[in-house]
C-alpha positions, 0 to 999 in steps of 0.5 A: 098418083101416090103420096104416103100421108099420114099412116095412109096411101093415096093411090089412082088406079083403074079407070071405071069402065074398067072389066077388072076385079080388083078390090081395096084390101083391108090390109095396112096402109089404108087406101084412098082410091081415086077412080078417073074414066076418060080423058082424066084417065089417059091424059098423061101417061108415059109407058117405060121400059123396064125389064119384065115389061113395060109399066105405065106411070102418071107424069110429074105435071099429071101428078101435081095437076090431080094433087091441086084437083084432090086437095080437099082429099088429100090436104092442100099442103101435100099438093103444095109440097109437090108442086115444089118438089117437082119444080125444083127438081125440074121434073115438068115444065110450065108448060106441061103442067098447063096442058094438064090442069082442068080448065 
C-alpha cells in the first residue's frame, strides 16, 4: 500500500519474520512503515510480469481493505478517496473487497 499525503509517503513493506536488512532512510519523503506478519502478509498478492522480472503488488481490494484498517494512521478521508476511486474505476468487486477485510 502506498499514498503520498501530505508531504509524506505511506508504504507496507517487509513482513516481521523477514531475515532482510532493510531500514527506513532518513531522507524526503518521510515514511510511515507498516509492518504485516501472517495472513495479513500473503493475502492479496498478484505477481505481474514485467521485463526484468516479476513484481509482487497488494490488490486494489487489499488495498482499500488496509486503508479502512489504518485509517487512524493515515486519515479516514484517504481510506474514503480510494475506496471511491477504485470502484468507480472498477478496480475490485464486492466481492474481493469482502474476502479481504478483517472479520
Amino acid at each position: 500500500m502506498v499514498e503520498f499525503r501530505n508531504g509524506g509517503l505511506n508504504q507496507a513493506i517487509v513482513g516481521r519474520n523477514c531475515n532482510c536488512a532493510w531500514h527506513k532512510p532518513e531522507e524526503y519523503p518521510p515514511l510511515r512503515i507498516v509492518h504485516f506478519s501472517g495472513e495479513a502478509f500473503t493475502a492479496g498478492v498478484e505477481t505481474h510480469h514485467r521485463p526484468g522480472g516479476a513484481v509482487r503488488v497488494y490488490s486494489a481490494a487489499k488495498t482499500v481493505a488496509d486503508g479502512f484498517k489504518f485509517r487512524n494512521r493515515i486519515g479516514l478521508d484517504v481510506a474514503i478517496e480510494a475506496l471511491r476511486e477504485g470502484w468507480q474505476q472498477r478496480r475490485f468487486t464486492l466481492d474481493e473487497l469482502n474476502a479481504m477485510a478483517p472479520d
